[in-house]
N, C-alpha and C positions, 0 to 999 in steps of 0.2 A: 737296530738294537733288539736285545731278544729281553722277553719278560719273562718273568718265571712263578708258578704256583706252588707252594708246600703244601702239597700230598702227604699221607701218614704215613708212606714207606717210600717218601723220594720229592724230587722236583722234575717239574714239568716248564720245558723252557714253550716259548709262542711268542708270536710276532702282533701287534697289536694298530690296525690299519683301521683310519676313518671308511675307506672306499675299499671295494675289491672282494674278491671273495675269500672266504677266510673261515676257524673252526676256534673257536677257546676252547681251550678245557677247563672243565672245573673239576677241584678235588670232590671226591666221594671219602668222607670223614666217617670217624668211628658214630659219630651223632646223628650220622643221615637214616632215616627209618629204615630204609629196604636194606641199609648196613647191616642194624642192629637184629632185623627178622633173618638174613641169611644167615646168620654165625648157627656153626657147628651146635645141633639139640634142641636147636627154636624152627631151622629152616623144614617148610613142609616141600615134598616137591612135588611138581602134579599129581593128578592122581590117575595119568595113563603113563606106565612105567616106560613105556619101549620109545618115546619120543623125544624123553628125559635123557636118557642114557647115549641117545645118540646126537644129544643136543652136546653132549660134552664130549665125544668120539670126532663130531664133526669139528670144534673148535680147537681141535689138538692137532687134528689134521691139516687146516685149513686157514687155521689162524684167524679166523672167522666165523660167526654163526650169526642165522638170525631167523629171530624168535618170533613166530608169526603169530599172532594174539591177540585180541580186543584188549582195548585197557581197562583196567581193573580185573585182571586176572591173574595179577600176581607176577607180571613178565619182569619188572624193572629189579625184583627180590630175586629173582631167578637167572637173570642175566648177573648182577652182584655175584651169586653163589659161586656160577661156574666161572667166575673170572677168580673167585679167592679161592678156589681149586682146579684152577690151570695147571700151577707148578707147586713145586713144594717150598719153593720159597714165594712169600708175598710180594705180592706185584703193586704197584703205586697203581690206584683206581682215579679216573675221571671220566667226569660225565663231559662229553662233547656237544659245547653248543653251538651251531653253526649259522656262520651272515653270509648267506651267498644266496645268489637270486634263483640257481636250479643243485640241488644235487650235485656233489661233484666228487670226484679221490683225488684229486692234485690238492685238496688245505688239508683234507686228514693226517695227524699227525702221527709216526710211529719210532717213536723215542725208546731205548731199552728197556726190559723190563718192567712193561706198562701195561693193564690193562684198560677197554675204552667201551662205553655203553653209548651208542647215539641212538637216538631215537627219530625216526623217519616214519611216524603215523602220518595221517590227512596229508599227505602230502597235496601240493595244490592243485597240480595239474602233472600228466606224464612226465619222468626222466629222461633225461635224452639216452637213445640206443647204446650206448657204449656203457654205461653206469653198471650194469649187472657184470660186463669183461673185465672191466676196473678195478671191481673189487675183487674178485677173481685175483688179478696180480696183484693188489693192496693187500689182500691173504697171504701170500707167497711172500712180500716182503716184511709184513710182521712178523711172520714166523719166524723167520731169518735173525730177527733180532729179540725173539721172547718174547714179541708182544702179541695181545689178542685183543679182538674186537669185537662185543655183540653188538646185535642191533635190531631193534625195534621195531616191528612191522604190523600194520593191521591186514587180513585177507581180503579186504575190500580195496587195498594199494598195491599190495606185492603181489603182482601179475600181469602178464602180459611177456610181449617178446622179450623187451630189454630185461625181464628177470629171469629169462631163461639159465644164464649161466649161473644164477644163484641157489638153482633149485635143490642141489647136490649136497647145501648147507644150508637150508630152509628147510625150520618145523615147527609143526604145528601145533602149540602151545596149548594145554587145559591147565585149567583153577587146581588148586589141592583142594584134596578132601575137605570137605567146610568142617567135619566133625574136628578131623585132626590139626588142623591149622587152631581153632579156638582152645584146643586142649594146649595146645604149646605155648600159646599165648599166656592162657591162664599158669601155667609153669614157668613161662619168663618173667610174669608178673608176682611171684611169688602169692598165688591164688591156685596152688596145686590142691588146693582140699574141695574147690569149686569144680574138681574134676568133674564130680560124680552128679553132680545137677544135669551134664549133659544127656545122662542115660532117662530122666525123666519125660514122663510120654511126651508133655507141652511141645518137646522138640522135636517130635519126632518128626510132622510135617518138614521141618526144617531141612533136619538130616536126608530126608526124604526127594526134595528139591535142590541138595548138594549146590547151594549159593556160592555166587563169583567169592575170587579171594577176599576182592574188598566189603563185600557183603557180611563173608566171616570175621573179617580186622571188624568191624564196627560191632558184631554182636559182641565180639569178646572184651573192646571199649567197657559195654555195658555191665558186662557178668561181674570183670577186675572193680566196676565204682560200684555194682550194689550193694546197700547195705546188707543186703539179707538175701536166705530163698524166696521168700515173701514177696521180692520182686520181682518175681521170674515169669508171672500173668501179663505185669505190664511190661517187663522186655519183651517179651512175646509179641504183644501186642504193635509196639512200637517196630518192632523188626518188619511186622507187617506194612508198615509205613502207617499206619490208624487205619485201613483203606476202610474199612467197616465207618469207623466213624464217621469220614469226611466223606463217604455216601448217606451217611444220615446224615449230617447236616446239611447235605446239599440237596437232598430228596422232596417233592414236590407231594403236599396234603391235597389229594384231588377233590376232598372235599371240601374245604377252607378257604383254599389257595387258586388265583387269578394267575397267569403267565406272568402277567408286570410285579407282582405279590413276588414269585417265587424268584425273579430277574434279582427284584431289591432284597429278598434275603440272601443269595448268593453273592451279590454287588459285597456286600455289608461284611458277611467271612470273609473273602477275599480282601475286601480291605483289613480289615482285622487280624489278617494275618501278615499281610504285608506290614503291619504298625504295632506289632502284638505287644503291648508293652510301651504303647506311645498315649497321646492325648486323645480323648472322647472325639473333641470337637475334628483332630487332625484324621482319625478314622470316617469318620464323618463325611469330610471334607472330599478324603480320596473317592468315598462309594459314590457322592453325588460325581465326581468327576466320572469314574466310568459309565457312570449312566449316563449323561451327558454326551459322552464320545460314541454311546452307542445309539444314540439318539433320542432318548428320554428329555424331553423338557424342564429343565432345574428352575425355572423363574421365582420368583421371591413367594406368588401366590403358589405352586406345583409345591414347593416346601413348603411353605405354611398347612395347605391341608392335608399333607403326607404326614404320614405315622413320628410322632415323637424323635428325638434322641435316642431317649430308652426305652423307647417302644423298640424300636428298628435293630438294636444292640441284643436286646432279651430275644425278637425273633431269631437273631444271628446267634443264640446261645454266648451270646459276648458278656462276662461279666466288669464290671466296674470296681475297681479301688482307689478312692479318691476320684479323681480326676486323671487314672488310665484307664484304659479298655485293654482286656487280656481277652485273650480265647482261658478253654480249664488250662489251669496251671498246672495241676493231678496229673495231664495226661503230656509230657516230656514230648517233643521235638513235632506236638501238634501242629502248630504254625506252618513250617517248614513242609511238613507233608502237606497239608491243605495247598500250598505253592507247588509243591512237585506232582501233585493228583491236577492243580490246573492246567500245568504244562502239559500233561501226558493224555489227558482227556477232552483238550481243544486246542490240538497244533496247528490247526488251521488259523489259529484268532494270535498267535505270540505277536504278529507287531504290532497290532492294535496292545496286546498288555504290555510290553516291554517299551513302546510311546507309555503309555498310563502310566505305569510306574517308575519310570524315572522322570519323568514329569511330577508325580509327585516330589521326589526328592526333589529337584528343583524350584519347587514352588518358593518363593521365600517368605508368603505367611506360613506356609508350616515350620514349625519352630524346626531348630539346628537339631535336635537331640532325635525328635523324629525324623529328620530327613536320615539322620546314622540311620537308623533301625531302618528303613526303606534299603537305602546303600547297602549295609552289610546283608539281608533279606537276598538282596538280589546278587549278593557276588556267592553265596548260599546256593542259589537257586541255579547261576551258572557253575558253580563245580560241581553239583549234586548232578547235572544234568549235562553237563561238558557243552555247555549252550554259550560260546562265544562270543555270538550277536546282542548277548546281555553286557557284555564288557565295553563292546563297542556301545553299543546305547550309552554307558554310563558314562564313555569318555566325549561323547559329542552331547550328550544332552546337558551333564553338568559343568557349567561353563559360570564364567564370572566369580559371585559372592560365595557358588556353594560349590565350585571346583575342587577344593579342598577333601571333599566327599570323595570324586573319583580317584583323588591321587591316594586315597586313605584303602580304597577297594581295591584298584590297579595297582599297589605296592604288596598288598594282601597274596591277590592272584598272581604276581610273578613270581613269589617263592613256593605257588601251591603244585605238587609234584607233577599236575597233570595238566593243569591250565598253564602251568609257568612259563614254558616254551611258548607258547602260543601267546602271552601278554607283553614277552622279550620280544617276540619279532613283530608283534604290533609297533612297540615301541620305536624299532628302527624304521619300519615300513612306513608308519606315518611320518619322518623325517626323511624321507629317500622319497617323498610323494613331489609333484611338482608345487606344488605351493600349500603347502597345510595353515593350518588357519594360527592363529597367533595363541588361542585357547589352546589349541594343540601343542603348540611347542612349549608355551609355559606349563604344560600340564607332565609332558616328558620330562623336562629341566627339574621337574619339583620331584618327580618319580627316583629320577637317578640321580640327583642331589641328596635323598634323604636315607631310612632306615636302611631299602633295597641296596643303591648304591654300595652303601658302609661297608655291607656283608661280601657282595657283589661288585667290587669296583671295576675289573676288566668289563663286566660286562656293562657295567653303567657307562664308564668314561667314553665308549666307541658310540652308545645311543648320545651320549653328554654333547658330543663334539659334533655330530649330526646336529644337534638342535642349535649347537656356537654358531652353524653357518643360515639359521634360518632367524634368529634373534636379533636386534638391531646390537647394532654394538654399544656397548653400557650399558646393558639387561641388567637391573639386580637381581633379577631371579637365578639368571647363569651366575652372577658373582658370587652369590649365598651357596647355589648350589656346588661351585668349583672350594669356596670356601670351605664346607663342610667335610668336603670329601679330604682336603689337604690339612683339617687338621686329625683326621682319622686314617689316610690312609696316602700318608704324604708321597711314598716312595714310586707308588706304583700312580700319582698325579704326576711326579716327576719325568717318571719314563715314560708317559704316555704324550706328555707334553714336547716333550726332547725328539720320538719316535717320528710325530704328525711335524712337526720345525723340519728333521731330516728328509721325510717325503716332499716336503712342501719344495726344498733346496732341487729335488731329486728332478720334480714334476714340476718346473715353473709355468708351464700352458694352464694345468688345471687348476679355472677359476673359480668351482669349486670347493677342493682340498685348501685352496688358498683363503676363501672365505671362513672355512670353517674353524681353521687351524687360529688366524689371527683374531678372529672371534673367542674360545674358547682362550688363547694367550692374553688376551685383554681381562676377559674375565676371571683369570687367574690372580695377575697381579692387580685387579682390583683391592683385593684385599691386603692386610697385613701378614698373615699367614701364609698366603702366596707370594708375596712379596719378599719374602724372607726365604720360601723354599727356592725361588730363582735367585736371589741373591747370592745364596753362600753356596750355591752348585761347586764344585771345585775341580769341573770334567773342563779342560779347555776347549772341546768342540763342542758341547752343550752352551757355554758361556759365547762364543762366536753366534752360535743359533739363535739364541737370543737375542743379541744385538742387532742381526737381521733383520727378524722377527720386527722389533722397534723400529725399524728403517722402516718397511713395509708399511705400517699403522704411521708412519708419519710422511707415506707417500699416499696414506689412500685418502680420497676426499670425507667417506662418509664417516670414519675413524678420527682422522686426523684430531677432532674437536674434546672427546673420549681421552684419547691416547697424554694429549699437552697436560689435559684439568688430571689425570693420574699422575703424571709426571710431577707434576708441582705439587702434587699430595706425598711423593716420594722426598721433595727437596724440605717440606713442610714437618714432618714424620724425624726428619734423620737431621734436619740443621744442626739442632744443641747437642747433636753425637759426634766427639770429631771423630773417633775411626771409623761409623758407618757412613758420613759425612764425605771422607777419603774415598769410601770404596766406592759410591754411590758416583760422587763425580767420575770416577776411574771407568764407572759403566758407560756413563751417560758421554764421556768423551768420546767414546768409541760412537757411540751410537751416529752423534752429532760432526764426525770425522767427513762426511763426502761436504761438500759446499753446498749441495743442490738442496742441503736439511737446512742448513742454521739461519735461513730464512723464517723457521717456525720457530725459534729461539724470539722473534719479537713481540712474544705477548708474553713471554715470560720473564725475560730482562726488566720489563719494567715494573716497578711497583706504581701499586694507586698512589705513590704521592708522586707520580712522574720521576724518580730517581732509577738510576739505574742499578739495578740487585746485585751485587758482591758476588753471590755465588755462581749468577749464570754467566755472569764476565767470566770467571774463571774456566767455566764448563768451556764456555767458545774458545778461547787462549788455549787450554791443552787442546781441542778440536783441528786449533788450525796448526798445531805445532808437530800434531799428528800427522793430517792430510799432508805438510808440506816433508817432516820423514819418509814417508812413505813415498814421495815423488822421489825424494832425489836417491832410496835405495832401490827404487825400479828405472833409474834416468843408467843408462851402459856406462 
């Protein structure tokens, strides 16, 4: 069965497998940022001409380019561009995301008239030798049929032998002009009289230093919400990251100040920034803990003749409102930098503070509202810093009552343009691991159950159905999650359900595909909503597959029990219906057709008063009236 995505100038068909290797595409909409920064009079393009020009000479030729680049330089804005000036007509745009265990050109897809942006950074480990000849003839064949493919490379991956064939079509990508990218901004934002701010000396440093793309997207963020010139000291400042500041507060009075003194005033901003906006006591809380983990003695007497509350907050320049502690509120994205000046000035110490602080979020005396502020802090702290090992912490550490937290951050990061890949194949990879923990797969399930999924259903449903096969069967968390997705996004629940039933028919050895599939089928028609999307299916091989599917859950031991207590929820639901009543026997006869079933018909015929139930008489009677047609038109 083929699935198909509505692109803004087409459909893109794709095959949609639990196992294997394989590519989605996603559409690239008129709403996606590096869309809307490419379009004709917004787009900057680097600011070294001759690698530009041949970035787009190469992919006319080749049918292929790729853009070698660190991220945040503007590549994925730049890859858009030359794909909406490939041809002179508009090409359907998708982002390619791929589940395969190495690099490959056999899932790449090259449909008419398409263009395709994949991104191949961090790769994990070397490509096998043949991958740079590959694409070599994967060029050759999109050309053939109009399509082009950029693609995404950091200098620290694309090299070595097996990229030798690609070198012909590899270049190496610069930032635009930071001056020029912020002017166009401020003109797309209809902030063209904020031109002339830029010629003021404050920036000159700025311009001077000619900062990554992303560096200039964020100043001109700033320039488009100020109110005034009057803010242009502290944009300045802030652009700086505060570094001035969060060296003065971190700086040591060598005449005042003991080693342990300056430990505990630093403990105290850090924590304060990790909580900036949370409770006195919960800031508090976290500074004793890092002290503690670094070996400070926290005992009851160590606290008692330590410096106050608001002693300890005033040295940290912490002030108090009510009963929060803020760093200056004056000074905009303080916090944030005080975390990024820790990361960047003791990378030796992150998994002592990435234990610390998701540790705090986890604590469950720290109230719910501060463990957020902890959570979001740090999903903050990994995209600012493209620090991965934060994501993971947050997915192994918050576990249980404050789980909730990770699925609230890890839904966050999978739609953010540059961590997103990397939280997507988290997601699979811990479901593809030999035994993930139970925290893990309820944490997936809830991930691609909720907002992400909605948006994102292909790519939820293939993580979905990995975690169907790691879940016990009768998970409400898979049924809530299958639930939601089928009342939002029923069509493509459908096909996806239908696709993994036909593999399953295809691959009867694999006892995995098989788990997975009747997991995820169970927890579909847990529901009403699901229940109904299988119900009035009107494909007759889709309707067979199902029927199957029922067979199978009422051959398997660990199922079987799941499968009956649904079943009677189905007979339960639809008795006082008689034409869904009709249809529902008309299913369930089929199901109950071989003899080797209607053995499990005996907890259901009967009711608690010992009588025998009307309606599953009936079910077994057309049952056997079936099995015994079906003998005599297979009998010569």
């Amino acid at each position: 069965m083929s699935f198909s995505h509505s692109g803004e100038h087409g459909i893109q068909a794709y095959n949609l497998h639990l196992n294997g290797e394989q590519v989605i595409p996603v559409p690239i909409t008129e709403t996606d940022p590096a869309y809307k920064a490419s379009q004709e009079g917004r787009f900057v393009p680097p600011r070294t001409a001759q690698p530009w020009v041949a970035a787009s000479k190469h992919l006319d030729e080749y049918g292929i380019v790729v853009l070698c680049a660190p991220p945040g330089t503007g590549r994925r804005t730049a890859a858009v561009r030359l794909l909406r000036t490939a041809t002179n007509s508009p090409l359907a745009l998708f982002e390619l995301d791929p589940e395969w265990s190495k690099p490959s050109v056999q899932p790449l897809p090259q449909d008419s008239a398409a263009g395709y942006v994949l991104d191949l950074s961090d790769l994990p480990e070397e490509p096998e030798e043949h991958l740079g000849s590959g694409l070599v003839r994967h060029g050759e064949d999109l050309r053939k049929k109009g399509c082009f493919l950029v693609i995404l490379a950091t200098p620290a991956d694309w090299f070595g032998h097996w990229a030798e064939p690609t070198l012909p079509f590899t270049v190496r990508l610069e930032s635009p002009d930071a001056k020029a990218l912020v002017t166009a901004e401020l003109t797309a934002h209809r902030r063209g009289e904020r031109v002339t701010w830029l010629n003021e000396t404050a920036f000159t440093g700025i311009w001077e230093a000619n900062p990554s793309a992303r560096a200039a997207w964020l100043l001109a963020g700033k320039l488009i919400q100020a109110s005034g010139p009057e803010q242009i000291p502290d944009i300045i400042i802030e652009f700086g990251d505060w570094h001035t500041d969060v060296e003065r507060l971190l700086r040591k009075d060598r005449t005042h100040q003991s080693d342990a003194q300056l430990l505990s005033i630093r403990v105290t901003v850090w924590a304060g920034a990790l909580l900036h906006g949370g409770q006195r006591s919960s800031v508090i809380r976290a500074a004793d803990d890092l002290l503690t983990r670094l070996g400070l003695a926290r005992t009851p007497a160590n606290v008692l003749t330590d410096a106050t509350t608001s002693s300890r907050l005033t040295a940290a320049q912490i002030t108090s409102n009510g009963n929060l502690a803020l760093h200056d509120e004056k000074k905009d994205g303080l916090p944030s930098a005080i975390l990024r000046h820790l990361w960047d000035e003791f990378p030796t110490q992150h998994e002592l503070l990435r234990s610390w602080a998701t540790g705090i979020a986890a604590d469950r005396i720290i109230p719910e509202d501060d463990a957020r502020l902890v959570a979001k802090a740090l999903l903050r702290l990994a995209v600012d810093r493209h620090d991965r090992t934060i994501l993971d912490g947050l997915a192994d550490g918050l576990v249980g009552a404050r789980r909730w937290l990770a699925v609230e951050a890890l839904t966050e990061a999978a739609g953010d343009a540059e961590l997103g890949r990397y939280v997507r194949d988290r997601l699979r990879t811990w479901m593809d691991a030999r035994s993930p923990s139970e925290s893990k797969v309820e944490l997936v399930i809830e991930i691609c159950g909720g907002t992400w999924g909605v948006e994102y259903p292909a790519l939820a449903l293939t993580r979905l159905g990995k975690a169907a096969g790691r879940a016990g069967y009768g998970s409400v968390t898979l049924a809530n999650a299958f639930r939601e997705l089928t009342v939002h996004r029923p069509a493509e629940v459908l096909k996806a359900i239908d696709q993994w039933l036909s593999d399953m028919e295809r691959r009867p050895a694999d006892a995995n595909l098989r788990r997975q599939t009747l997991g995820a089928f169970l927890a579909l028609v847990s529901s009403s909503e699901g229940t109904d999307l299988i119900l009035n299916t009107d494909s007759p091989e889709t309707r067979l597959r199902i029927v199957h599917a029922w067979q199978s859950l009422l051959l398997t031991d660990d199922a079987v029990d799941v499968a009956l207590s649904q079943l009677k929820q189905w007979h339960q639901r639809f008795e006082d219906d008689p034409e869904r009543r009709e249809q529902l026997l008309d299913v369930l006869a089929d199901i109950l057709t071989p003899p080797s079933l209607r053995p499990r018909l005996d907890r259901l015929m009967v009711t608690e008063e010992a009588a025998i139930h009307p309606f599953w008489t009936d079910v077994l009677v057309q049952a056997v009236n079936r099995y015994e047609a079906s003998k005599e038109a297979s009998s010569p």
